[in-house]
C-alpha positions as CSV (number, residue, x, y, z in Angstrom):
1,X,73.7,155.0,-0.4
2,X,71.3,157.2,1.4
3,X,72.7,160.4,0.2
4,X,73.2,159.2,-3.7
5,X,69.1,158.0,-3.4
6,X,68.1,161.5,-2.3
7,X,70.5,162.8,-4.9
8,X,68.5,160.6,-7.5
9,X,65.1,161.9,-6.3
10,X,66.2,165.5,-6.7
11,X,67.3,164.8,-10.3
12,X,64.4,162.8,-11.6
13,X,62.1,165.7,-10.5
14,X,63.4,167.3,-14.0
15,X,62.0,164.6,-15.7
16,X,58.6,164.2,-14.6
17,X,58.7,168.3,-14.0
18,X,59.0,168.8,-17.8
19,X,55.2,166.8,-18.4
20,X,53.4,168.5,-15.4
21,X,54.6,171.7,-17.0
22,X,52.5,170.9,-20.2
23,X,49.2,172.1,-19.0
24,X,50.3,175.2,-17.5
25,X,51.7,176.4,-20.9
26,X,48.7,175.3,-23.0
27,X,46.4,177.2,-20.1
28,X,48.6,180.5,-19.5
29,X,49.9,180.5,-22.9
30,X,47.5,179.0,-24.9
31,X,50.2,176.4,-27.1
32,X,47.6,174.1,-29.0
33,X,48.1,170.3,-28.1
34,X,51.4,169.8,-30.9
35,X,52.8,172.9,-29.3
36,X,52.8,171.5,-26.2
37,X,54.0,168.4,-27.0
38,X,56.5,169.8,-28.7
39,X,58.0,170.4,-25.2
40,X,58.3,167.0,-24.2
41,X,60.0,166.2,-27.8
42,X,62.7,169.0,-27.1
43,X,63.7,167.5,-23.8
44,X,63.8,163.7,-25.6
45,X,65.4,164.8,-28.7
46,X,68.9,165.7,-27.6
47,X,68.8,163.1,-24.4
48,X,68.2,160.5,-26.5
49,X,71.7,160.6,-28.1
50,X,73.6,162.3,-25.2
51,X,72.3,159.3,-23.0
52,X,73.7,156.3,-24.7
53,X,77.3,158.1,-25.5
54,X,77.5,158.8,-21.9
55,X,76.4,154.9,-21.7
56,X,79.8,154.4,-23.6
57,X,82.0,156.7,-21.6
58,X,80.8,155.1,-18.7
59,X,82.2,152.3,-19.9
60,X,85.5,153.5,-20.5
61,X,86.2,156.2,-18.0
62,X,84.9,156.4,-14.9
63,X,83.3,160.1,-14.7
64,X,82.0,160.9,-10.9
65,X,82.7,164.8,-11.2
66,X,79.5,164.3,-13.5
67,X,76.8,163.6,-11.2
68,X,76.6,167.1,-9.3
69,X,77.1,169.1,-12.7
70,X,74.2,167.0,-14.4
71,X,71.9,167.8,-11.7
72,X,72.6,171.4,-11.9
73,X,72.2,171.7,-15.3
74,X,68.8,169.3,-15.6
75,X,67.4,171.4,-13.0
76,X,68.6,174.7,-14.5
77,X,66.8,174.2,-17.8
78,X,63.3,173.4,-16.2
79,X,63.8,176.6,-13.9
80,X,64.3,178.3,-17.1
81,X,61.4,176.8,-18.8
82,X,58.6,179.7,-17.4
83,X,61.0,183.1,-17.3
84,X,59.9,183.9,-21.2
85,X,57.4,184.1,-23.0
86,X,59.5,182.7,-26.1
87,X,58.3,179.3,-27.0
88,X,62.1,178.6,-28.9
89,X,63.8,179.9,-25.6
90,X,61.1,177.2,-23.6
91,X,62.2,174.4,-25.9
92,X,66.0,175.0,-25.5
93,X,65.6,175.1,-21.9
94,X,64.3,172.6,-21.7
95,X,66.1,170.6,-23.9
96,X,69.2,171.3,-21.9
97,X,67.1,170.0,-18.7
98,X,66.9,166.8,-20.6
99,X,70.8,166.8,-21.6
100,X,71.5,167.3,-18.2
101,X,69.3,164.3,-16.8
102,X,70.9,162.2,-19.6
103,X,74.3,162.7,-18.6
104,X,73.5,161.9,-14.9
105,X,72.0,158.4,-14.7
106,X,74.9,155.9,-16.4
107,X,77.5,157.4,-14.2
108,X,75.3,157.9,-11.2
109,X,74.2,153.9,-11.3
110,X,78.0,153.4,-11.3
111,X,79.1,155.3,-8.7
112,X,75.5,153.7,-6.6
113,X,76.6,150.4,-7.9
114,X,80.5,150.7,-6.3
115,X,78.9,152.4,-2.9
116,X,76.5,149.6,-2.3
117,X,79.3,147.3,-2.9
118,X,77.1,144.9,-5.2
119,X,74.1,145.0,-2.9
120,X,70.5,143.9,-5.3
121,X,69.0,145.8,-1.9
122,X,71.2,148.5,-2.0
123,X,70.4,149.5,-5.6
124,X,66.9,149.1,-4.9
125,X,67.2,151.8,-2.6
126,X,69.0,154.2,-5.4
127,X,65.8,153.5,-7.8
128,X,63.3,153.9,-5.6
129,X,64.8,157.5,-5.0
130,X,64.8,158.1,-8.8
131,X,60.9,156.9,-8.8
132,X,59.6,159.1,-6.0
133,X,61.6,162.1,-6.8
134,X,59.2,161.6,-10.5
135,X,56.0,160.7,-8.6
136,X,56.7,164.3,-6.7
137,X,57.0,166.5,-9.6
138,X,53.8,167.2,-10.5
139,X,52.7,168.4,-6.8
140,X,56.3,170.3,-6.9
141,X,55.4,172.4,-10.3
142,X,51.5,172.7,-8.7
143,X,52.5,174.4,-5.7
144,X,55.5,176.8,-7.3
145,X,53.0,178.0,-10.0
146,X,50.0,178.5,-7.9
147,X,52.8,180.7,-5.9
148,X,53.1,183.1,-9.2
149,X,52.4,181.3,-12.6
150,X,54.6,180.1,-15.2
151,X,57.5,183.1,-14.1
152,X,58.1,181.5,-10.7
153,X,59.5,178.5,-12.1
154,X,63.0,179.8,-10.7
155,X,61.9,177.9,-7.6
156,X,62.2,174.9,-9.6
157,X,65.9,175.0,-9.6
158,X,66.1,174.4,-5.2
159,X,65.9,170.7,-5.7
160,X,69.0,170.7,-8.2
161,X,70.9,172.9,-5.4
162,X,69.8,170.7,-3.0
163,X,70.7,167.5,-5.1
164,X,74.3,169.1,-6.0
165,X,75.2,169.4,-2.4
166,X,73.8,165.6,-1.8
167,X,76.2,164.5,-4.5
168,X,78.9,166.2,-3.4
169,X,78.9,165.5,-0.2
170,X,78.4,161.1,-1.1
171,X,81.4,161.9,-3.5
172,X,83.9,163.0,-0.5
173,X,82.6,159.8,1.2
174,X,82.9,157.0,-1.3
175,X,85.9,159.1,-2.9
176,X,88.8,156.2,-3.0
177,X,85.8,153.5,-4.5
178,X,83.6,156.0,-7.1
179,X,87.1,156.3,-9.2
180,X,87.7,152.7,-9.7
181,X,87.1,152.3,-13.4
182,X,84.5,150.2,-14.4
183,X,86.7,149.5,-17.4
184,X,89.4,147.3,-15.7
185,X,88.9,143.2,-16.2
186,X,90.9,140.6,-14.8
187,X,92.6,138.6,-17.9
188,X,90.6,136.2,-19.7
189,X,87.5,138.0,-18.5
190,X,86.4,138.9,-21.9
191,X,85.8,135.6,-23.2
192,X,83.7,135.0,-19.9
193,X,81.7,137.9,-19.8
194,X,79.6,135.5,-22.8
195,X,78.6,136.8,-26.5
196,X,76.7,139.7,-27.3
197,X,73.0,139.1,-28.7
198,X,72.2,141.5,-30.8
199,X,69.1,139.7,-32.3
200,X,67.5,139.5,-28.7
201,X,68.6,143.1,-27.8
202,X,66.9,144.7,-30.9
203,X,63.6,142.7,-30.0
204,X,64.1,143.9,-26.3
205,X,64.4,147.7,-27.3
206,X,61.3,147.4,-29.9
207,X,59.4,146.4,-26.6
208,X,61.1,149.1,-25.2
209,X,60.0,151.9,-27.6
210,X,56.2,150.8,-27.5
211,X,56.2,151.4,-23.9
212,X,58.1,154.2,-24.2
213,X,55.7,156.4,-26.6
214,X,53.0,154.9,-24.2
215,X,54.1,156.7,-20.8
216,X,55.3,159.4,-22.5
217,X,52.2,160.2,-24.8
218,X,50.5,159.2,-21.4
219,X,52.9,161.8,-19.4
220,X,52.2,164.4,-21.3
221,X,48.3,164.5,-21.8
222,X,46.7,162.1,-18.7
223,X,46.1,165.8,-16.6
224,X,44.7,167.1,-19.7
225,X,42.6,164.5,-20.5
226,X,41.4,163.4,-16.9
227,X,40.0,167.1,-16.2
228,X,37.7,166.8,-19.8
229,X,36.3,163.1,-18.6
230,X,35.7,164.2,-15.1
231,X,34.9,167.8,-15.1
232,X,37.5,168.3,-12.6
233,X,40.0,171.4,-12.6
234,X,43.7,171.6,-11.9
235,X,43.8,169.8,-9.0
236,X,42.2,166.5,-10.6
237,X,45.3,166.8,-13.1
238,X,47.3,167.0,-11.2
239,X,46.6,163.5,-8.8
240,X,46.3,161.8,-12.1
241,X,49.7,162.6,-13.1
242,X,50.7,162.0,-9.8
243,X,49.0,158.3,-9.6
244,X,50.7,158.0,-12.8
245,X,54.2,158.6,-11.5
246,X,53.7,157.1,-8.4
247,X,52.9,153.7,-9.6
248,X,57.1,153.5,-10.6
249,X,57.8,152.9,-6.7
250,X,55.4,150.2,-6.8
251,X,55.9,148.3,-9.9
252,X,59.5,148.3,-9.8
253,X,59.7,147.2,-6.6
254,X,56.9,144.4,-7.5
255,X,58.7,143.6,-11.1
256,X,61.9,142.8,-8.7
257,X,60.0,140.5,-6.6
258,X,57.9,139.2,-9.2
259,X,60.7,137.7,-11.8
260,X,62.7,136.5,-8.5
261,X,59.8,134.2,-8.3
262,X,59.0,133.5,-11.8
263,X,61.8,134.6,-13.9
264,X,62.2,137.9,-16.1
265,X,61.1,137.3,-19.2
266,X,57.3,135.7,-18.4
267,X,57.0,138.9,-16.0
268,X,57.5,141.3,-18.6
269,X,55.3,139.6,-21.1
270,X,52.4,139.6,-18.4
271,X,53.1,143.2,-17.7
272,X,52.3,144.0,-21.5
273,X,49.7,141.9,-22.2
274,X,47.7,143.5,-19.2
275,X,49.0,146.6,-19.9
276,X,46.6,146.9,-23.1
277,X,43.3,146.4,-20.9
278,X,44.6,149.0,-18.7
279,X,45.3,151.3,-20.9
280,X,42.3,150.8,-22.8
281,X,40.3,151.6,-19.6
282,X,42.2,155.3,-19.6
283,X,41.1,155.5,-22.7
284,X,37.6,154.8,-22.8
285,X,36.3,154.8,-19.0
286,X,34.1,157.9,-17.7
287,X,34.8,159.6,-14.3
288,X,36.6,158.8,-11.1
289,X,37.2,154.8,-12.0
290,X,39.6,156.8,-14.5
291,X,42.2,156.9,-11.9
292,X,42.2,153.4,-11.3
293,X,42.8,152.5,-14.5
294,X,45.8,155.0,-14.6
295,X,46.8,153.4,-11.5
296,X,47.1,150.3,-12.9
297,X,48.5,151.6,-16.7
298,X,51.3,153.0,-14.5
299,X,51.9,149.3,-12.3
300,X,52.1,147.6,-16.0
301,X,54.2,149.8,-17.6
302,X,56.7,150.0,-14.6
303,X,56.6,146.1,-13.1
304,X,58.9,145.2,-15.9
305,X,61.4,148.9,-16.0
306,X,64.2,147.4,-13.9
307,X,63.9,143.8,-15.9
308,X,64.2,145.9,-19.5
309,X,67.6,147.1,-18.7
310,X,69.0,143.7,-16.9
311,X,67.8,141.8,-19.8
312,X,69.6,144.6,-22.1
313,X,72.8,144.2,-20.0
314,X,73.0,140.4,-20.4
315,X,72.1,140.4,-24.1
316,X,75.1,142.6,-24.3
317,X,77.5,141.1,-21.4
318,X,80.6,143.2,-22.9
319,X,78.5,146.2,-23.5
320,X,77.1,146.9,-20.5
321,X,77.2,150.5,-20.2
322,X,75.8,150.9,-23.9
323,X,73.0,148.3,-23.6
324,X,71.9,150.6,-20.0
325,X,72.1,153.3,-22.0
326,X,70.5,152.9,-24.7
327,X,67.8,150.7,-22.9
328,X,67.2,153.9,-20.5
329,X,67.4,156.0,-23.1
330,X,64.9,154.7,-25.4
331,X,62.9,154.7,-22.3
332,X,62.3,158.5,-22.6
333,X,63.6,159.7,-25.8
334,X,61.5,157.8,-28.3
335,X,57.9,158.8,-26.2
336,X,59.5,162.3,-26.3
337,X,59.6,161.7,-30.6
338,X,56.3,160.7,-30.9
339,X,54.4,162.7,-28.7
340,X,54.0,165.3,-31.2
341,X,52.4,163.1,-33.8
342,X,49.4,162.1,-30.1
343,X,49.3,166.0,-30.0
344,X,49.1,166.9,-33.5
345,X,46.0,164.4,-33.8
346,X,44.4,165.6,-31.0
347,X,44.2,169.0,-32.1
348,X,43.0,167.9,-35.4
349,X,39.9,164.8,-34.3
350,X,40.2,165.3,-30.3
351,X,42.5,163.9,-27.5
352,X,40.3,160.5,-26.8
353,X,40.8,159.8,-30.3
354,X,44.8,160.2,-29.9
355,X,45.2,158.5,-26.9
356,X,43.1,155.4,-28.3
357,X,46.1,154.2,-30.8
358,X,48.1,153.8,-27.9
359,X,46.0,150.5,-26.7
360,X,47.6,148.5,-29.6
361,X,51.2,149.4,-28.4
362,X,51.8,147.3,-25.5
363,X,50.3,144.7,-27.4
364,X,53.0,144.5,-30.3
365,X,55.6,144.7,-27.4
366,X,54.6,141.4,-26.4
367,X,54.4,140.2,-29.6
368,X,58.3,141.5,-30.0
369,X,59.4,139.6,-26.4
370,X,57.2,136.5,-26.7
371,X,60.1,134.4,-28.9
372,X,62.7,135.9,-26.4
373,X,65.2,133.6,-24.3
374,X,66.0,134.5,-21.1
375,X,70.3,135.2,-21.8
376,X,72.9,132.9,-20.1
377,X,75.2,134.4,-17.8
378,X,78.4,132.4,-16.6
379,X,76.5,133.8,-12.9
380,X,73.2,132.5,-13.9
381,X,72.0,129.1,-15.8
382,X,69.2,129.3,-17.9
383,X,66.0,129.3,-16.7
384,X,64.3,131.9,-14.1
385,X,66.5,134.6,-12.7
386,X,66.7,133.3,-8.9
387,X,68.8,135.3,-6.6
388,X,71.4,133.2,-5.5
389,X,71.7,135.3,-2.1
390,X,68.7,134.9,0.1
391,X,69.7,138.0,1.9
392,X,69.0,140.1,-1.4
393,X,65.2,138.5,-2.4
394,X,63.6,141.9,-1.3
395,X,65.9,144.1,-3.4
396,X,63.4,145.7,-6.5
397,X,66.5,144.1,-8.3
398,X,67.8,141.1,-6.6
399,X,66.5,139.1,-9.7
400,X,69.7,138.7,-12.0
401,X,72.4,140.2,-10.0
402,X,71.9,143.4,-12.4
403,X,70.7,145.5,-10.5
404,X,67.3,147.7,-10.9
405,X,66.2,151.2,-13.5
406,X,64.6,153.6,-12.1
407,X,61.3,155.9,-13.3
408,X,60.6,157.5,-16.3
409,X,63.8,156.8,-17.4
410,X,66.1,156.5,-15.1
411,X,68.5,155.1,-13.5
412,X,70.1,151.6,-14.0
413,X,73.9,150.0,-13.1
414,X,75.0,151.6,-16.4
415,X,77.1,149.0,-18.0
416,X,78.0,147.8,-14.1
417,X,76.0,144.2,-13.8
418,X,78.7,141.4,-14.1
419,X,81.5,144.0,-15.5
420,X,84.5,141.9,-13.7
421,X,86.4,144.8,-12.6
422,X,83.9,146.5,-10.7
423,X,82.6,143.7,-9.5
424,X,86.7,143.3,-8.3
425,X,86.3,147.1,-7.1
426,X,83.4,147.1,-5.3
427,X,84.2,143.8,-3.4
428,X,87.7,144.9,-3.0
429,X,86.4,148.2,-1.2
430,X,84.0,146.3,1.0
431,X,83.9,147.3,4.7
432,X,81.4,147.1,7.7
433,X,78.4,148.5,7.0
């Protein structure tokens, strides 16, 4: 598990790589605020149809050959990103970054989900590696281009090497187990896995989509708009973005512990409803308290990451792998769609005046979640998700026996949660740890 949560950090890079990139084109290349955002929409646009197909496939077939090729590839296309000076060549590497991210996460939470052998703990430990490796991009892209500009981002491709190897090497280890397809059930398994609620999920994923524009739109112009309201240069960017990222280790571990105690559903509605004051404090609040209230926009909008996609995959009890899919990939995609519209407003009135629409977002999430049930599993009763092993309380997931997402979109048990056969695989394959 070690190896596949180093793995994950190397691959998430990519995705908070892309949005610390931003401010480097609009400063050495001089793209306007819709240009720039434009980037972020290239790397959403295709990943947010590739990820919920591979979602389905990972349903079907399992696909563990995946995980070192994806990584490649998502860190290829941001390595790419600065060679040119060709703003169409920058948006289709990048947009191949974001199909190679995509790809890994659903089969990666699999694989995680089989190697921890149904362990809340030991999945916590796979998203935590997904959140820092996010939370370390921006000091990763400020330290290669201080080494040569935008043209050295070549050097951004050594943490996909080094995350290839990591997968390879777990893959040779948990060989016999990572090909168990999560697509075997026991008979009569169907009929217990419950019935799909599709009402419930589409509410869900509106929730999802208003905080996905928000950390994306966020993402993509918080190191912008921190160096205007301080004065600050570069570097005061660059530890907003990072306080930004950072606050996924934190709040997904907290969301974990947090609905353990009080259940899923009342956690995430807290989480938006205080969301709105704390992003209304990014928005309007002068100087250094700005990074506070960043700190805290990133807590709210991560506390409930990991409860979005086990709520998704218990609406959906016989679609796992499509609800984690599509849950993750709204996540990133959607933000990625509308973040031209934040940049195309703030080059025509000014960036305060862009950001400021995004206050009202987190508000008509709760709105969408407050008339929300919390599912019935034949696991679970109604009522507040409890872990039923003590032993697993401290897992960011050990809240539903689903397991936990990890930043900025990332990773999840794709389709894995209370999937009977892998459940039958990964206890079949248990041994000493």
């Amino acid at each position: 598990m070690g190896l596949l949560s180093l793995g994950h950090a190397c691959v998430d890079v990519y995705q908070g790589a892309v949005a610390a990139l931003v401010p480097y084109f609009v400063a050495e290349r001089a793209y306007g605020y819709a240009a720039a955002s434009g980037i972020v929409l290239a790397a959403s646009l295709l990943s947010s149809v590739v990820q919920p197909l591979f979602g389905v496939l990972t349903d079907r077939w399992p696909m563990p050959w995946l995980l070192p090729v994806a990584v490649l590839v998502g860190g290829s296309g941001v390595a790419l990103a600065g060679v040119g000076d060709s703003y169409a060549l920058t948006l289709l590497a990048v947009a191949v970054s974001g199909i190679g991210v995509a790809a890994y996460h659903p089969e990666a939470a699999r694989v995680a989900r089989v190697a921890g052998r149904g362990s809340h703990t030991a999945m916590s430990w796979f998203s935590l590696g997904g959140n820092l490796g996010f939370a370390v991009a921006p000091l990763l892209v400020s330290a290669v281009v201080a080494t040569g500009g935008l043209r050295a981002s070549p050097l951004l491709l050594l943490p996909a090497l080094a995350g290839t190897a990591l997968c390879v090497v777990a893959l040779r280890r948990l060989a016999p187990t990572a090909v168990a397809s999560p697509a075997v059930r026991a008979p009569g398994t169907e009929d217990a896995a419950g019935r799909d609620d599709w009402a419930s999920f589409a509410r869900l994923s509106g929730a999802v989509v208003c905080r996905s524009i928000v950390f994306v739109g966020l993402g993509a112009f918080v190191s912008l708009y921190v160096r205007q309201r301080t004065g600050g240069g570069e570097v005061s960017g660059t530890v907003a973005l990072f306080v930004l990222y950072l606050g996924g280790a934190v709040g997904t571990v907290a969301g974990g512990r947090l609905a353990t105690r009080f259940g899923r559903l009342p956690v995430v509605r807290w989480s938006y409803a205080l969301t709105v004051l704390a992003v209304a404090g990014v928005v309007f609040v002068p100087g250094p308290p700005l990074y506070l209230f960043v700190a805290l926009t990133s807590a709210g909008l991560y506390v409930p990451f990991s409860l979005h996609v086990t709520l998704g995959q218990d609406y959906l009890p016989r679609r796992m792998g499509t609800a984690s899919g599509v849950t993750l990939g709204l996540t990133v995609s959607v933000g990625g769609l509308a973040s031209p519209l934040v940049g195309a407003a703030a080059d025509a009135v000014s960036l305060q005046a862009a950001l400021a629409p995004l206050i009202a977002l987190p508000a008509l999430g709760w709105l969408l979640l407050r008339p929300l049930e919390e599912p019935v599993t034949p696991e679970r009763p109604p009522g507040p998700g409890v872990a039923t092993d003590p032993g697993e309380t401290a897992g960011a997931g050990a809240v539903t026996g689903a397991g936990v997402a990890a930043g900025a979109g990332v990773a999840t048990e794709a389709g894995t949660a209370t999937d009977a056969g892998v459940d039958h695989a990964a206890s079949s394959s248990r041994t000493p740890s």
